[in-house]
N, C-alpha and C positions, 0 to 999 in steps of 0.2 A: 435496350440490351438484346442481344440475341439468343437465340435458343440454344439448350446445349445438345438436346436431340430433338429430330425430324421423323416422326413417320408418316412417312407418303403411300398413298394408292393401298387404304388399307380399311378396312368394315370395320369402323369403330362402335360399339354398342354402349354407350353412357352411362347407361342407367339414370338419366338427370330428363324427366319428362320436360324439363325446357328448350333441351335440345339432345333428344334422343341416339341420334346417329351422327356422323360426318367422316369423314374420310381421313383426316389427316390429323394428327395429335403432335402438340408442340411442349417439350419440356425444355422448363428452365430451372435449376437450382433446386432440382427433387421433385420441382411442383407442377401443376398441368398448368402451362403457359397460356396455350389456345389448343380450341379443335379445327386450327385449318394451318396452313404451310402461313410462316411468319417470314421476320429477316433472320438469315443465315451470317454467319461470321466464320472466319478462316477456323474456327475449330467445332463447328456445326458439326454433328454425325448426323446425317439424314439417311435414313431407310426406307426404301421401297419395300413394299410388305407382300407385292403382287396382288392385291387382294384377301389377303389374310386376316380372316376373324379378330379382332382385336373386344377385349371386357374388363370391367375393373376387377382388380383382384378381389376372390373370395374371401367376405371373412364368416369366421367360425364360432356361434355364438358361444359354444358349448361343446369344450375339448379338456383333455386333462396330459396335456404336450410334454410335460415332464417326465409322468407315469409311464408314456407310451414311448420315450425316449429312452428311461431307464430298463424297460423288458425287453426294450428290442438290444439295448449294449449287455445287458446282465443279466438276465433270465431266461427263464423255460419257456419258450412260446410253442403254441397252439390252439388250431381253430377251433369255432365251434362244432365243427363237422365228426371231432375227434372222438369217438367211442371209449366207452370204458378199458378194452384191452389196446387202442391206441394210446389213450392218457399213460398205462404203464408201463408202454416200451418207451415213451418218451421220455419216461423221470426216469428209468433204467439208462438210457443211452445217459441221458444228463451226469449222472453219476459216475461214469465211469472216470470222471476227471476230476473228484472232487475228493475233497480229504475225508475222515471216518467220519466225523460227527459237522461237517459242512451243512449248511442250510441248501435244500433245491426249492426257488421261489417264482412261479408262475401260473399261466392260464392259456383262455381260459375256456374253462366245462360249460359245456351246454345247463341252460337252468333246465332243461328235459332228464337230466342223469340223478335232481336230488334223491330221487328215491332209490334208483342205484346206488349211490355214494353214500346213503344212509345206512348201511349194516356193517356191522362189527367185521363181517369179512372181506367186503373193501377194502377195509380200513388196513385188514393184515396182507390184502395184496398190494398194498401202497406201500406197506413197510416191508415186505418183500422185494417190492422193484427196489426203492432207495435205499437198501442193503443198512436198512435200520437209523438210516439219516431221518432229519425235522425236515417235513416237507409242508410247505405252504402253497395250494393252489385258489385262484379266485375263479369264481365262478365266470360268464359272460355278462355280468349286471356289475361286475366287480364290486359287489354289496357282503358277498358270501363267500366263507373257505371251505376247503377239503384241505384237511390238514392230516399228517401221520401221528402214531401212539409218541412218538420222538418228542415232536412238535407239543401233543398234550401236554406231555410229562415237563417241558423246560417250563411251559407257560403255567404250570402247576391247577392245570384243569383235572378235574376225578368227577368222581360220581357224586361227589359233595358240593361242587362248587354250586353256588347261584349262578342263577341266569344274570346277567348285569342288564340293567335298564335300557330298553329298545335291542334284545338283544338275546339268541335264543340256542341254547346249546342242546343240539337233539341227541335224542338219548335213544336207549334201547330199550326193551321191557325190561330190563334188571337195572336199570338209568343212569347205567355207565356212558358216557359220551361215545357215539359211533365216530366223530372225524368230523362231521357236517355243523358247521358256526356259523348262526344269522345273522347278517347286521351285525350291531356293536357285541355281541358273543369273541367275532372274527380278530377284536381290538387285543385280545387277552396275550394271540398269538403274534397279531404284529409286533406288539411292545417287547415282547421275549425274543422275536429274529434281531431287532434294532440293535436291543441290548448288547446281540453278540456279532451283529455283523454291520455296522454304522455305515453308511456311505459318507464319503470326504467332500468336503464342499468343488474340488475338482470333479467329482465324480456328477454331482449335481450338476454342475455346469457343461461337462458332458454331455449328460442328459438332455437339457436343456437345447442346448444346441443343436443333439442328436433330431429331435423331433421337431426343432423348427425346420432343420432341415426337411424332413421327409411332408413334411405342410408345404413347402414349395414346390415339392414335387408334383403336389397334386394343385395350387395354383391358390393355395393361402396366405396372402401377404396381412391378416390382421383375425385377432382369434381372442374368445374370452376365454382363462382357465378357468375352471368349476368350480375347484379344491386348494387352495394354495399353504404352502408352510413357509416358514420364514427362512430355510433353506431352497424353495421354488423360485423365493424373490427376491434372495440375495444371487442365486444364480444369474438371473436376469439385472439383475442389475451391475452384476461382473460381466457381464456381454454387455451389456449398452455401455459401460465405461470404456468399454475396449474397443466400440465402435463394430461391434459385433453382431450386435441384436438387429435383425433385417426382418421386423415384422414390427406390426401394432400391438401389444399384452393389455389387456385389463385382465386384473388379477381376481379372485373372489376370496374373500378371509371368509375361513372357515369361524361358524360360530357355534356350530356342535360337530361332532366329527365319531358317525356311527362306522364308518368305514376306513378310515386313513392310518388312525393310531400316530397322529401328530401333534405336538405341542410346542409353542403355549398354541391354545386357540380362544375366542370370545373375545374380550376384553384385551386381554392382554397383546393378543396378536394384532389388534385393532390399532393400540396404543404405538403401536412401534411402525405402521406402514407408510408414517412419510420417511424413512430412511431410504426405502428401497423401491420410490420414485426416480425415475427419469426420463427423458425426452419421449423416450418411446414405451415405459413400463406405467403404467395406471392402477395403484391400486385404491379402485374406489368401487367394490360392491364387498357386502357381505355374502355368504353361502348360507344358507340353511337347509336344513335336511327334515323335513316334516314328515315325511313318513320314509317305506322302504319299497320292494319291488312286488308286481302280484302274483309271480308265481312261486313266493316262498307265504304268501300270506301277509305281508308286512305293507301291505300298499292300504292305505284308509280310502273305503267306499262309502258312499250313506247306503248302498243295498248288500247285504250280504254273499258271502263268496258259496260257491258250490258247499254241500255240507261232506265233509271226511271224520274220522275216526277222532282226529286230534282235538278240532276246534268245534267239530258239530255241524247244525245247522241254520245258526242266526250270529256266526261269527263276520265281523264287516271290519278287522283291523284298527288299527288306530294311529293317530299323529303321535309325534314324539314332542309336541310341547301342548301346553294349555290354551286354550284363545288369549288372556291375558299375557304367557308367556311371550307369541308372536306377536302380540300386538307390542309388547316392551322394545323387544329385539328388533324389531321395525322402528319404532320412535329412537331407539339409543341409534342404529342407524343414521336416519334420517338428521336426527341431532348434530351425527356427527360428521354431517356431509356427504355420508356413503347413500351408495344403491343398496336393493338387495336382492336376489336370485335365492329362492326356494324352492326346493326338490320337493314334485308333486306329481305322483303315476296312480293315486286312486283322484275319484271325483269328493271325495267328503277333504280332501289335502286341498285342493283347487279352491274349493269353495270356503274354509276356512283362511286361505293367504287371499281369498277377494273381499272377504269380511273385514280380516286387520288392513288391510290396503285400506277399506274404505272408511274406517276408525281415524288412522294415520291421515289419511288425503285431510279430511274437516278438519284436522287441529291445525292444521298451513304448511302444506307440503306437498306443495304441487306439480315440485318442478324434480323430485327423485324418482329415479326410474325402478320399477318394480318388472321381477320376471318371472312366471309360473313356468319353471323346467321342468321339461320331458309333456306333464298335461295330456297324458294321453288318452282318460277319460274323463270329458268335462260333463256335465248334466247340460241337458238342453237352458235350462233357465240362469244359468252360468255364462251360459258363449256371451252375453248381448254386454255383459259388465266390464269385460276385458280392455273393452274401445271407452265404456263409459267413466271407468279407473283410470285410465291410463297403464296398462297393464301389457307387458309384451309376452306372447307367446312363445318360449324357445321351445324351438319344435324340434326333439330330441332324443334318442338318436334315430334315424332310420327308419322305426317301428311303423309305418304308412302304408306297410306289404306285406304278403305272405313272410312267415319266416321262422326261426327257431325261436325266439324270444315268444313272440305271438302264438306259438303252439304252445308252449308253457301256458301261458296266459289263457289260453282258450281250455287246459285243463282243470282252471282251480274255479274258472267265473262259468255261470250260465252262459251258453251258445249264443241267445240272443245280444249279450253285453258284449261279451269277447269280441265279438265281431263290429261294432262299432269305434272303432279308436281312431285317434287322432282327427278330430272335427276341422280339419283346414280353412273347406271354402269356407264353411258355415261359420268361422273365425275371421276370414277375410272379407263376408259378406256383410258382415255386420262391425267392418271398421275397426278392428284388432291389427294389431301391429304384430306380422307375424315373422319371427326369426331364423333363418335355418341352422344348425348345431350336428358336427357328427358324434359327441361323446366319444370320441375315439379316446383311448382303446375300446370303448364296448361297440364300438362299431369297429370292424376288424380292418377297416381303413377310412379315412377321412377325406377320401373323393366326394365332393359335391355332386358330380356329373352323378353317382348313384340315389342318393338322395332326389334330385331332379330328376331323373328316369321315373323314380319310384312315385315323387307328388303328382306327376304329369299322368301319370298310367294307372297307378294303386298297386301296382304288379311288380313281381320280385326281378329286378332287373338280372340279376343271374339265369333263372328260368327255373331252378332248383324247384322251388314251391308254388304249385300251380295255383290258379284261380287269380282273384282280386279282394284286396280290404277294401270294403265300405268305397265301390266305386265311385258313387255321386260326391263323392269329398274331393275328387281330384281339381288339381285348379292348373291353370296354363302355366306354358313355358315361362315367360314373361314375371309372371309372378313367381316363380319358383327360383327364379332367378337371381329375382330382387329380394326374395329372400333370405337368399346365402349373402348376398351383397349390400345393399342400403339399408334391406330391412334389419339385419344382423349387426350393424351400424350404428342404426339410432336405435336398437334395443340395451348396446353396450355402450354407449355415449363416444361413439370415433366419428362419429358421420360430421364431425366436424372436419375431420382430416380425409377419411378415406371413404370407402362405399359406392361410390360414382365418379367418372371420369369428370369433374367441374374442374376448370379453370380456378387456380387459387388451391386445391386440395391436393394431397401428396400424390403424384406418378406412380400408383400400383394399380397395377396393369399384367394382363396376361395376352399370350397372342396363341391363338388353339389352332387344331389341326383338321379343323371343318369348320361350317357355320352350324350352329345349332339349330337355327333356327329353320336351316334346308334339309336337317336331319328327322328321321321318325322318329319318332317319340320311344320307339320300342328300341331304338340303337344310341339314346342320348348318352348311354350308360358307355360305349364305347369313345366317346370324349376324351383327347389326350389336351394336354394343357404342354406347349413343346416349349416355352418362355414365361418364364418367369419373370416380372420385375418388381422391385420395390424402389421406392423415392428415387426413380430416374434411372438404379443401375438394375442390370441383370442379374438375379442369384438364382435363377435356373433354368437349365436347355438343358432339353431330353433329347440323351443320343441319338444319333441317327437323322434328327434334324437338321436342314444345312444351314448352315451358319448366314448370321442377317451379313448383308454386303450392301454397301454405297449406293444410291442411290445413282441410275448410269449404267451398272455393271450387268444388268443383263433388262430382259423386254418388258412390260405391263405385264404380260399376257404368262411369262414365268411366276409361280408363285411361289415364295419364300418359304413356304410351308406345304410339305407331302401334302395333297389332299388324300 
């Protein structure tokens, strides 16, 4: 049978160390046909590429594409660049269209502001700008709210309320709530906005759609969500019936949920995820959430964090479940055919999901895939188990460079710690499967090409924040690559379908606007991704670029694509 597309005279990058490179990529019926020009048939579309960079499409280990779909149709957005008197001309402007007692629901703040954001008088210039409205902002970890007196009052927080488990409602010296909700604190005010303002299952699908779109844009044809609810997966499952859903999903069921404010979760959510199965939606991992971030203090270390007024000086955080606990929630997993991805930013969180991993692996469970997210500080005596578990690294979001997150980070831990994150090579030198993942939204976009800038250099591909994190950790193009692609693959179980340009595996494919690999390392970060494909068709060209034409229509030496 013959092919249904031809691309010819084009750098195709594989990612398949069998056969790395070749020139020419032949689809048939979604799938990679061959890597060299085949037989053609009166309705072949063959493309000369001029030369043009051809790579599998990225996938994303570690994204929450719903969340980031729904702020960008419905909510307050802003960077983390955004200062405290920017944050409240923005909820001011937001308001100006909103009814009296309307919810304003966005982000997000630098985790550098908590201590700004903590006094009673923030709080009345929040309820100033929003003209007395419930305002819900998350922070840039979207772990944490700044919420208005509005917002307190619907969710019936006071100065009475308990803290709720894993979960910290900061107070003043008179221990009235300032605004500032840690972790699951933050849940009290979700469930109260829900209550009054529900999104419709259109609106989710929306959503839905909204953010796979813009995942094209940057060149992601296959992506794991973090966090999912049974409104995420019925979305996605209204796209795939509809023949809509133009990417790969595995989904994560939430099995605590210190941040989301969704239910059912655990069990129950468990119990119902072959409904919202299909061709292209997978929901086969659990999510767990074992600790929280470290510069609110909520991240478990075995060494203690800097000493402050609040916690002292031998405070080191904690997990949110018990060893026994993780070790269940792992077997009820495993039991039940799922994977499972647990949220882990201190090293005592790491080292506890490598202990249950290792409980789990001896009872016969060899073959479920386990992923320590985010990880961003392992203990040296940690990295070697990763490869010896079977354990993937999602390497999560961004944090590999100078930056706002890491300056937080670098005020709450000793100078010597803070400055060590994200152990890469020393992950990939010792046979760890390492994933790439942009967390978007806490990554303020989900360009790969920044991520890779960042692994390859250690340095903030923006230029904003000087210096280098933990230079010797950098690892090559090549690997950073394979990363966001194969490796991000077989960490979420697609690498059966996608991840590398093999013969046999689905047609997602990008064609870029350089070669990377003729690019410095300092300009990776200016990478445009100008086509998009998945399963053979096109779902994204970036304007500007000239349109693919027949193969014929113009010289070798013209290349399809601006360099």
């Amino acid at each position: 049978m013959a092919a249904d597309l031809i691309l010819t005279n084009a750098t195709v990058y594989t990612v398949d160390t069998a056969r790395p490179w070749a020139s020419s990529l032949a689809v048939e019926d979604g799938k990679v046909l061959a890597l060299e020009d085949v037989d053609r048939g009166p309705k072949t579309e063959v493309l000369d590429l001029g030369g043009a960079f051809v790579m599998p499409g990225f996938v994303d280990v570690h994204n929450h594409h719903a969340l980031a779909g729904r702020a960008a149709l419905f909510e307050l957005t802003f960077g983390g660049d955004a200062g405290f008197e920017d944050i409240l001309a923005a909820v001011r402007d937001r308001c100006r269209d909103l009814g009296a007692d309307e919810w304003v629901i966005g982000g997000a703040w630098a985790s550098t502001l908590v201590g700004t954001l903590s006094q009673h008088s923030a709080r009345h210039a929040l309820d100033e700008a929003a003209g007395g409205r419930p305002v819900v902002l998350s922070d840039d970890s979207r772990h944490n709210r700044w919420v208005s007196s509005r917002a307190l009052e619907l969710a019936g927080i006071t100065a009475s309320t308990v803290d709720p488990p894993s979960g910290v409602i900061v107070r003043a010296p008179d221990g009235a709530p300032t605004g500032v909700l840690l972790e699951a604190a933050g849940m009290l005010v979700e469930r109260a906005q829900r209550e009054n303002s529900a999104f419709t299952a259109e609106q989710h699908a929306r959503a839905s759609r909204h953010g796979i779109g813009i995942l094209h844009s940057y060149g992601v044809t296959a992506f794991q969500d973090a966090g999912v609810s049974v409104d995420i997966m019925a979305a996605l499952k209204t796209l795939d019936d509809a023949g809509e859903l133009d990417a790969w999903v595995v989904s994560s069921l939430l099995v605590n949920d210190p941040i989301f404010g969704v239910d059912p979760i655990g069990r129950p959510l468990i119990e119902v995820r072959e409904r919202y199965r299909t061709e292209h939606h997978r929901p086969d991992f659990v999510k767990i959430f074992l600790d929280g971030v470290p510069p609110t203090r909520t991240a478990a270390f075995l060494e203690p964090y800097r000493p402050d007024e609040v916690h002292g000086p031998c405070f080191h955080g904690a997990t949110t479940m018990t060893p026994p606990e993780l070790e269940g929630w792992l077997r009820t997993a495993a039991e039940a055919g799922l994977s499972a991805k647990i949220h882990c930013t201190g090293d005592a969180s790491v080292r506890a999901t490598l202990d249950a991993v290792e409980k789990v692996r001896a009872e016969g469970f060899p073959d479920v895939k386990f992923q320590v997210a985010h990880g961003q500080f392992v203990h040296p005596d940690d990295i070697p188990r990763f490869a010896e578990l079977g354990v993937a690294a999602d390497i999560s979001p961004f944090l590999w460079v100078p930056g706002v997150i890491p300056s937080a980070i670098a005020d709450v831990l000793p100078a010597e710690r803070a400055a060590r994150m994200q152990p890469n090579r020393s992950l990939l030198d010792r046979g760890a499967l390492v994933a790439g993942g942009s967390d978007w939204p806490v990554s303020e976009s989900p360009d790969a090409w920044e991520g890779i800038q960042g692994l390859v250099t250690r340095q903030d591909p923006s230029g904003t924040f000087p210096g280098a994190l933990w230079p010797e950790q950098a690892i090559t193009l090549s690997e950073a690559i394979e990363a966001f692609t194969l490796g991000a693959a077989r960490a979420c179980g697609l690498d059966d379908v996608t991840g590398s340009l093999t013969p046999g595996k689905s047609a997602d494919f990008l064609v870029l606007d350089r070669d990377p690999f003729r690019t410095t390392a300092g300009a990776l970060a200016t990478t445009k991704v100008a086509e998009t494909w998945f399963a053979g068709r096109r779902v994204f060209r970036r304007g500007g670029a000239p349109r693919a034409r027949p193969a014929g229509t113009f010289s070798n030496t013209q290349s399809l694509i601006n360099k």
